[in-house]
C-alpha positions as CSV (number, residue, x, y, z in Angstrom):
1,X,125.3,149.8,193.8
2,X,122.0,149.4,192.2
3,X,120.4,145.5,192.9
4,X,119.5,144.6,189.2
5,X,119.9,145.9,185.5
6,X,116.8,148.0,185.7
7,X,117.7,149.9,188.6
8,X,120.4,151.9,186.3
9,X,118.2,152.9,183.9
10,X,116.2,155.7,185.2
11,X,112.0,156.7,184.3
12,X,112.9,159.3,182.2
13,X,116.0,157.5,180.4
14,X,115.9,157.7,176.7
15,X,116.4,153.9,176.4
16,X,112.8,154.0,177.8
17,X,111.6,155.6,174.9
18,X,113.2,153.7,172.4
19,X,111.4,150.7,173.9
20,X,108.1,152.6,174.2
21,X,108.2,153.7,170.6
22,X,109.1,149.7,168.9
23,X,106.3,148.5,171.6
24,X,103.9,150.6,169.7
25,X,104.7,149.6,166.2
26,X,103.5,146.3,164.5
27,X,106.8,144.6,163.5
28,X,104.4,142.0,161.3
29,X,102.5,144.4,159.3
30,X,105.5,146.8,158.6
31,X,107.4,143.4,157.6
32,X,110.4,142.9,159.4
33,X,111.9,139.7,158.9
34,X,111.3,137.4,161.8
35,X,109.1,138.8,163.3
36,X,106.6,136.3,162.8
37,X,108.2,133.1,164.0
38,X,107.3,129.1,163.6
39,X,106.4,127.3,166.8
40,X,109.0,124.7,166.8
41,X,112.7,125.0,165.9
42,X,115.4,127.7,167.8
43,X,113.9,131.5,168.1
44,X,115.8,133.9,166.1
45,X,116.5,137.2,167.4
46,X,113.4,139.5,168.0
47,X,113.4,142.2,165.3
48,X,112.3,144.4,168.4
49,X,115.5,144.1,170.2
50,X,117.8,145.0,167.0
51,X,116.0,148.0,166.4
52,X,116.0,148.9,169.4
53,X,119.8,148.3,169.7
54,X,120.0,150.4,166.0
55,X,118.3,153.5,166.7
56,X,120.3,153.7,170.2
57,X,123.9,153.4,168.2
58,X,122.8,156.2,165.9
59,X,121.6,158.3,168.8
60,X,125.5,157.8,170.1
61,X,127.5,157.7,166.9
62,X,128.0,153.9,167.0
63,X,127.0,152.5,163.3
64,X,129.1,150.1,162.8
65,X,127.7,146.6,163.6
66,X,131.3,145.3,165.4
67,X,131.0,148.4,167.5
68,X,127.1,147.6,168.5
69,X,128.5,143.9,169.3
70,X,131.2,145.0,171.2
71,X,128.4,146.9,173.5
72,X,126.2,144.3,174.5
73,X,128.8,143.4,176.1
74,X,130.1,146.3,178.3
75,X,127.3,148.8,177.8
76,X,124.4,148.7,180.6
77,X,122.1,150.5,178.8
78,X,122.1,147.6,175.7
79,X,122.2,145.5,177.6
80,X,119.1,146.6,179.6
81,X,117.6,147.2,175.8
82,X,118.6,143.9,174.9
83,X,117.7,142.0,177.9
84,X,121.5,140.3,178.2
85,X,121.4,138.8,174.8
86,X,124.5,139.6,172.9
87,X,123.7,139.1,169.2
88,X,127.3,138.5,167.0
89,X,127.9,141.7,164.7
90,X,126.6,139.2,161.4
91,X,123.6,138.8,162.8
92,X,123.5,143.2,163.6
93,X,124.3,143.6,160.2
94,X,122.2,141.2,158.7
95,X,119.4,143.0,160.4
96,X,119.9,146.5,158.7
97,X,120.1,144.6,155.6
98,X,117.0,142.7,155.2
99,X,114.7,145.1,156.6
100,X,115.2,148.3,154.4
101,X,111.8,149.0,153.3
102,X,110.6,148.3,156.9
103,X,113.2,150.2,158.6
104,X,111.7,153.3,155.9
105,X,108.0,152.5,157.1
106,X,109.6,152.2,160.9
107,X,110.0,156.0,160.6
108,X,107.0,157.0,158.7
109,X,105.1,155.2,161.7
110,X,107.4,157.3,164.2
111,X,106.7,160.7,161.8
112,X,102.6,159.6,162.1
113,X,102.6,159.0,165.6
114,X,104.7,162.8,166.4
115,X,102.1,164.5,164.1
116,X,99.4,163.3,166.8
117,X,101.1,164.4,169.6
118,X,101.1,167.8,168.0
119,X,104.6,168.3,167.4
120,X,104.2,169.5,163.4
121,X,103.2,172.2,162.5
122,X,101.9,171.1,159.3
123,X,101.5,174.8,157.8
124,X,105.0,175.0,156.1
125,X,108.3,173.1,155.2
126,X,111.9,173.3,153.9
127,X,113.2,170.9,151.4
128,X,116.7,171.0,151.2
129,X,119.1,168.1,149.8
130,X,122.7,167.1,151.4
131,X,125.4,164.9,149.8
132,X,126.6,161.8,151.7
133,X,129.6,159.8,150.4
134,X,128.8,156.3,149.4
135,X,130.6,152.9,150.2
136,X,132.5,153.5,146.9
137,X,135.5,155.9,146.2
138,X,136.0,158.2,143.7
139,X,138.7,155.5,142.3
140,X,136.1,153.0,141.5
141,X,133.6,154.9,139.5
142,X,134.3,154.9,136.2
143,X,133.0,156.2,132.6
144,X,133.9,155.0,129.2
145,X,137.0,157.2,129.1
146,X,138.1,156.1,132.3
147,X,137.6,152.7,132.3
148,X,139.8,152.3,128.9
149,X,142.6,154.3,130.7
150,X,142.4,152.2,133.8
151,X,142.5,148.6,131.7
152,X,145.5,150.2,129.5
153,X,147.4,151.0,132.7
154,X,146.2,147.5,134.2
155,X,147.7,145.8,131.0
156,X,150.8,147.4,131.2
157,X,151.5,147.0,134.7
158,X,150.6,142.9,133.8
159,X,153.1,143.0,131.2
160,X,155.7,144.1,133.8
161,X,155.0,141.5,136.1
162,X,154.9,138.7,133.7
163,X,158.1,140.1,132.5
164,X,159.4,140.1,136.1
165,X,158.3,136.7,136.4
166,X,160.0,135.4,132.9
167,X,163.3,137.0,134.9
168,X,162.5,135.5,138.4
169,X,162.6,131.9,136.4
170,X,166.5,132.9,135.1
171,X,167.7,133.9,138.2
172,X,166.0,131.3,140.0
173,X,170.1,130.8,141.9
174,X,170.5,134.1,142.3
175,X,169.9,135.7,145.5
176,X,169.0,139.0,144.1
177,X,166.0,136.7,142.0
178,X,162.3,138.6,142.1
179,X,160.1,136.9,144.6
180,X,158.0,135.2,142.1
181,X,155.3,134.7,144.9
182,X,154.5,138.5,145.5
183,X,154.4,138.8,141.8
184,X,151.6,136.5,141.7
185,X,150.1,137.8,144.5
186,X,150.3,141.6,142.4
187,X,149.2,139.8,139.0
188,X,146.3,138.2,141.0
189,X,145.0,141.3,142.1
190,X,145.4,143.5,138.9
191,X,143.5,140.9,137.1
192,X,140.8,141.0,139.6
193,X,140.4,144.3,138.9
194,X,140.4,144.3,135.5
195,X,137.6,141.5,135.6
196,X,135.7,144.1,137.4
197,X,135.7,147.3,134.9
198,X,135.5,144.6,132.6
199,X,132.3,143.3,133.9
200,X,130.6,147.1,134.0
201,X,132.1,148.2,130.4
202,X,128.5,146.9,128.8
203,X,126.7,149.5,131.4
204,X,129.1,152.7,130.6
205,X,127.5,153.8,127.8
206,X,123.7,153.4,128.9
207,X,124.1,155.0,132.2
208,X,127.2,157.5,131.5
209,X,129.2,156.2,134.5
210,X,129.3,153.2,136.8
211,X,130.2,152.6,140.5
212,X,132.1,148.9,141.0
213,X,131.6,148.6,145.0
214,X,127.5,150.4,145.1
215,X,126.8,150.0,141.6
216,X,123.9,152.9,142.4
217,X,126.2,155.6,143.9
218,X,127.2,158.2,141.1
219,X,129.7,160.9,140.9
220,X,128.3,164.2,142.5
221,X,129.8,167.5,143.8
222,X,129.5,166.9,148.1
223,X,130.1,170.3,149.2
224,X,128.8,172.7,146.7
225,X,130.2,174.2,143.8
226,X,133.7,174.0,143.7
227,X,134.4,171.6,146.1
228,X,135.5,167.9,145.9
229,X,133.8,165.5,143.4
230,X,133.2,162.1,144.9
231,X,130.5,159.1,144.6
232,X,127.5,159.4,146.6
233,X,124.2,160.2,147.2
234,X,121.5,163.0,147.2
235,X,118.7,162.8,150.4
236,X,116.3,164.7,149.5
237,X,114.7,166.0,153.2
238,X,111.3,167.9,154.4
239,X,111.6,169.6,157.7
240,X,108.6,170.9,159.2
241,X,108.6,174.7,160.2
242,X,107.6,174.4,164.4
243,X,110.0,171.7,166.1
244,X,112.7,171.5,162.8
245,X,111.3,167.7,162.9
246,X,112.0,165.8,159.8
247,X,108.7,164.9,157.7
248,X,110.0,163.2,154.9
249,X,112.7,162.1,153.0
250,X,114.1,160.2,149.4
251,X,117.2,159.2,148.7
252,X,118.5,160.2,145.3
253,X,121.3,159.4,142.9
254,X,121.3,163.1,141.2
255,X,123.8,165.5,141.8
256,X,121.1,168.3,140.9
257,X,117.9,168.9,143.2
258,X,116.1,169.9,140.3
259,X,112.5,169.4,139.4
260,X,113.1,166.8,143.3
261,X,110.3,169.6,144.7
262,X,107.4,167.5,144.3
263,X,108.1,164.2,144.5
264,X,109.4,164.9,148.6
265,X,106.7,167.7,149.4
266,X,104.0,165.6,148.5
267,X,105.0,162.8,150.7
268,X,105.9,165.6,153.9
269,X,102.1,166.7,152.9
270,X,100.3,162.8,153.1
271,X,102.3,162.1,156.2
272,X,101.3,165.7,157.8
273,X,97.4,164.6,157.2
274,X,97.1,168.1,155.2
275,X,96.1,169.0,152.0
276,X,97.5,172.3,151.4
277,X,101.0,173.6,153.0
278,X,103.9,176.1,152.1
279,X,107.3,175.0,150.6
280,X,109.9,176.9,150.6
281,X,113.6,175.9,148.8
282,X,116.4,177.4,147.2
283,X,116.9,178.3,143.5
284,X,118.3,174.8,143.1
285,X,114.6,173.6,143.0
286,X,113.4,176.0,140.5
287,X,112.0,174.2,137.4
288,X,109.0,174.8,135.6
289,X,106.4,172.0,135.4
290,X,107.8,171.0,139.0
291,X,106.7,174.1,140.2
292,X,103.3,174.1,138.4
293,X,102.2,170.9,139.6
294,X,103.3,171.8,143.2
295,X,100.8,175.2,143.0
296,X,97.9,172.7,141.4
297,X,98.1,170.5,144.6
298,X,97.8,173.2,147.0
299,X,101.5,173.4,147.6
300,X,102.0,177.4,148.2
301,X,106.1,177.4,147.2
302,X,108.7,179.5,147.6
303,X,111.6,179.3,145.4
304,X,114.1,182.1,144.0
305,X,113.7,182.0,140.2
306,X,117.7,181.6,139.4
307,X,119.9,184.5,137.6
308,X,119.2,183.5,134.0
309,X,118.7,185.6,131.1
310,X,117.8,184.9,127.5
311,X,120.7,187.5,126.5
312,X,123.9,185.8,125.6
313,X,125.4,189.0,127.1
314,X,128.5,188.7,124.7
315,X,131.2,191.3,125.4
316,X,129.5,193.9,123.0
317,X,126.3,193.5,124.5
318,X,124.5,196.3,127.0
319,X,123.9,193.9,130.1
320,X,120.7,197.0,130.1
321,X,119.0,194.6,127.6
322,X,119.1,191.4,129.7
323,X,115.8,189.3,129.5
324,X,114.6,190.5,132.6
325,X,114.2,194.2,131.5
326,X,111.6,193.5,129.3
327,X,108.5,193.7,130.8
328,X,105.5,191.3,130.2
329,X,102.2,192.8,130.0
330,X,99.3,190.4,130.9
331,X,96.6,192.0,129.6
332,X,98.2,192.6,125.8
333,X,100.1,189.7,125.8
334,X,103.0,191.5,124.9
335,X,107.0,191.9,126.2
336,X,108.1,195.6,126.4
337,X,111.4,196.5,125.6
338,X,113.7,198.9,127.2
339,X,113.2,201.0,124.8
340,X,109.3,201.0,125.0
341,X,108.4,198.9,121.9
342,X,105.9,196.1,122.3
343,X,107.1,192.6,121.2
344,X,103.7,190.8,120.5
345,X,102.7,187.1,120.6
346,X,103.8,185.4,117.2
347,X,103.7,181.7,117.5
348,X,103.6,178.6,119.8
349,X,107.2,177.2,119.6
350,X,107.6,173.4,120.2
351,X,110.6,171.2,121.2
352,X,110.7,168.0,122.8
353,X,107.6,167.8,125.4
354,X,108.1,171.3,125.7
355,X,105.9,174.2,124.5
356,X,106.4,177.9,124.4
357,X,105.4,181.2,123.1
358,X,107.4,183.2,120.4
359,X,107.1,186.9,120.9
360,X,108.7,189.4,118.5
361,X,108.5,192.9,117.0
362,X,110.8,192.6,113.3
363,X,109.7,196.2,112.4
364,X,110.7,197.6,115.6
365,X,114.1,196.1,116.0
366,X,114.6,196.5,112.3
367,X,114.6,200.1,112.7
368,X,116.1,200.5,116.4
369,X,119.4,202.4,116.9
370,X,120.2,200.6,119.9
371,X,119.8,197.0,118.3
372,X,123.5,196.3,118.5
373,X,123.2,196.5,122.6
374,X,120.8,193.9,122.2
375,X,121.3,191.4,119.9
376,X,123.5,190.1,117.6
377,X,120.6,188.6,115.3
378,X,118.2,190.7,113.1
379,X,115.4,190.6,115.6
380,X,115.5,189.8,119.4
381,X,113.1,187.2,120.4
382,X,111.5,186.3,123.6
383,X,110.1,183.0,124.9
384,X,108.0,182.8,127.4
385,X,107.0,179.4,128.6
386,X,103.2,178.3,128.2
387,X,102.6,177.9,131.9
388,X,104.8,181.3,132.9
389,X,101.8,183.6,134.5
390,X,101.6,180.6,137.4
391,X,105.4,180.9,137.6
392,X,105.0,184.7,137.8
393,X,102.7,184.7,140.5
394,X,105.2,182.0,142.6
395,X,107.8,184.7,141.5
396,X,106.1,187.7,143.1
397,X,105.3,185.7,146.3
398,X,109.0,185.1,146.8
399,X,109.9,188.5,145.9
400,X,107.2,190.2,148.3
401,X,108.0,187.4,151.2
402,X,111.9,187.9,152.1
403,X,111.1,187.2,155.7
404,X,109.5,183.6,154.4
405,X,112.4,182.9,152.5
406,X,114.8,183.5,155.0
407,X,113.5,180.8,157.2
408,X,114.9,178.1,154.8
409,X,118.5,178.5,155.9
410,X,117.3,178.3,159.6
411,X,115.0,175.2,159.5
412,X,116.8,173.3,156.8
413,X,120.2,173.5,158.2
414,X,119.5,172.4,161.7
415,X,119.1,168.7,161.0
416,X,122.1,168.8,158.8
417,X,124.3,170.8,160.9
418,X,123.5,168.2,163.8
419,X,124.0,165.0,161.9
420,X,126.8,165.9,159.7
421,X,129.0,168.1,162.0
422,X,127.5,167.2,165.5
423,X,127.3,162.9,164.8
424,X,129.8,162.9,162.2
425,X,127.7,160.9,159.5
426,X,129.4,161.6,156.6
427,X,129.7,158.4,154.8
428,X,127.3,155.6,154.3
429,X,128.3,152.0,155.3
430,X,125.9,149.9,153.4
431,X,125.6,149.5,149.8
432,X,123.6,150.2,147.0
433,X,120.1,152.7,147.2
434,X,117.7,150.7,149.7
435,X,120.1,149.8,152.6
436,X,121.4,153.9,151.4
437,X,117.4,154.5,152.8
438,X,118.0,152.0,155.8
439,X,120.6,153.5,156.9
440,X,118.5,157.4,156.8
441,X,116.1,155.8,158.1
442,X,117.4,155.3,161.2
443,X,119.3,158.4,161.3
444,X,116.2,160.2,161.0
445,X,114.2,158.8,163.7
446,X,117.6,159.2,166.0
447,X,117.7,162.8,165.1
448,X,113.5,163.0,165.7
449,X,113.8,161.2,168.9
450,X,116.0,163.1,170.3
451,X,114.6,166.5,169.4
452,X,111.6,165.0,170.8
453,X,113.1,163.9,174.2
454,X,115.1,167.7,174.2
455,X,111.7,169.4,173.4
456,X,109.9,167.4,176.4
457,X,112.7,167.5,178.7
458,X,112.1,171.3,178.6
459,X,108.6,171.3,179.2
460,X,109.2,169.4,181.9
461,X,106.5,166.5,180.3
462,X,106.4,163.0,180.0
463,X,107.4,161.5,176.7
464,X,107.2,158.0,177.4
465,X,103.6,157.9,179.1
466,X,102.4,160.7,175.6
467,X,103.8,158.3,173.4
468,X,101.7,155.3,174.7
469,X,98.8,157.5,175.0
């Protein structure tokens, strides 16, 4: 057997390079709590070491913070990481807690520091967003609807109890009496809950529906169309093109990943150190001024425009006169019908902050045999949106780039497939939007880490001395 701790833990280990990485970060400046101590009084734990001991459970599918205490007592490897302290699972927890926005810049500094050892690409990303189930069932998110169902059921099951109660005080002799202290114990708990929906019935109507455990997890479909409706949240994720490393990531509380392009590709671009890169994302992502501000950066995207068509394609309606069968022409600023009329430029039409061109041809449709095929009004109008020729253009990049597009499905649903399926995080333990990003956080640098240590490990090179370098 070895002599001392050390001697288990190998050169290459990946505890090593845990402890490599936090010796390289600045625990003050990113603003961990405790990590700048005073001189006198009992030393708390070193932020350091419960980081350290975090991003090791996530690397072995051990988030819970009585799991993590339970291993610094048996586990050799935490306890080499935590040099034989054994922190109680409050003092785990309270870590993950307090230091949300520094466990967010924690992985930034990791993303940096991966980027300089050459290991993005920095040319192009997928954005993708997966659903994770929040701390909060389905049962306690309620809208106004629900909630006065939910306190007309709690009323009447009251009722029933104090009625039970009223008979328990009869029968008091009998042995067949109602145990008067269970029924207290039930009426104790219904009107706790009652207090609660109570308490968020001023919120309902502002914000459409409320959570009563994360009161910033909302209702959203986890699995796609069709599939189960629970609370939870949207992380919105960049993934570079070369190692399938995660760039950049922002946790949401929308169901719906539109107009989301943006906001993440802008902070995968500042972290990458480039100014111009390619984006590709499914039809999901597809909205207009999201898109136009993306191509005014200098981010290239790649989106599928979604099957939509101006045509309410009623019953009695030729599917042959769908919107996308009439054909803009650029240079007369004119749609052209199926039937080879020109529908010219009539107006600016204006609603809300939007603003978009009216095209029509009265005459033409007036007089058209085949108008019943193609609308149900007098004329048929087209609308074409005020900034559509840049949309065209991202259009007829996607269209002409299949082999682009396709690598979306490839490099987005790696990191997905590996933490959902592979470490089985499904559900978030922590509550409410920044410990949500606390807890991605250190996800993210667990599933960076080791697709770093696998990508080294292969090249036969050493991570720990590259990332002290």
């Amino acid at each position: 057997m070895p002599s001392c701790l050390d001697d288990y833990i190998d050169e290459n280990h990946i505890c090593r390079v845990i402890v490599a990485f936090i010796e390289c970060l600045d625990m003050i400046a990113l603003g961990f709590k405790y990590a700048k101590t005073k001189e006198v009084g009992a030393k708390p734990f070193a932020p350091r070491m419960l980081l350290s001991l975090y991003i090791y459970g996530y690397l072995n599918r051990i988030r819970s913070s009585r799991r993590l205490e339970r291993e610094a007592h048996r586990n050799i490897e935490v306890m080499w990481l935590l040099e034989r302290m054994t922190p109680d699972d409050k003092t785990i927890a309270n870590f993950r807690k307090d230091n949300a926005g520094a466990l967010k810049k924690a992985f930034r500094e990791f993303t940096i520091m991966l980027r300089k050892m050459g290991l993005y690409g920095g040319e192009m990303i997928t954005i993708d967003g997966t659903k994770v189930k929040a701390n909060n069932s389905k049962r306690n998110n309620y809208d106004v609807k629900k909630a006065a169902d939910a306190l007309s059921r709690i009323d009447k099951h009251i009722d029933e109890y104090m009625q039970a109660l009223d008979e328990a005080d009869k029968e008091e002799a009998k042995e067949t009496a109602p145990d008067k202290e269970k029924i207290q114990k039930a009426l104790t708990r219904l009107r706790v809950r009652k207090q609660r929906i109570e308490n968020v019935k001023p919120r309902l109507e502002e914000k459409g529906g409320v959570s009563t455990i994360d009161p910033d997890a909302k209702l959203m479909k986890q699995y796609g169309d069709g599939r189960p409706v629970d609370a939870g949240y949207n992380i919105q994720t960049a993934i570079d093109e070369k190692n399938k490393l995660i760039a950049a990531f922002d946790v949401i509380n929308i169901s719906s990943d539109f107009g989301q392009l943006k906001g993440v590709s802008d902070e995968a671009r500042e972290v990458l150190g480039v100014e111009k890169i390619k984006a590709i994302a499914d039809k999901g992502y597809y909205q207009g001024e999201d898109l136009v501000a993306c191509e005014k950066d200098g981010i290239e995207c790649y989106v599928p425009k979604p099957d939509k068509s101006q045509n309410t394609r009623a019953d009695n309606l030729d599917p042959a006169f769908a919107f996308e069968y009439f054909k803009y022409n650029r240079e007369k600023d004119c749609y052209v019908c199926p039937c080879g009329q020109e529908l010219g430029f009539r107006s600016f039409q204006k609603s809300k902050n939007r603003k978009r061109k009216y095209y029509a041809n009265s005459q033409a449709c007036r007089n058209c045999p085949d108008r019943p095929k193609c609308t149900n009004a007098p004329t048929r109008v087209m609308l074409r949106e005020e900034y559509q020729d840049i949309l065209d253009i991202v259009d007829e990049r996607t269209k002409n780039n299949p082999w682009i597009y396709a690598k979306r499905k490839e490099i987005a649903e790696h990191p997905f497939g590996t933490i959902k399926a592979v470490w089985g995080f499904r559900q978030f333990l922590c509550r409410t939007k920044p410990k949500v990003e606390a807890e991605t956080s250190l996800t993210y640098i667990a599933y960076n880490m080791r697709r770093v240590v696998n990508i080294f490990s292969e090249k036969k090179l050493n991570l720990i001395t590259a990332i002290r370098a």
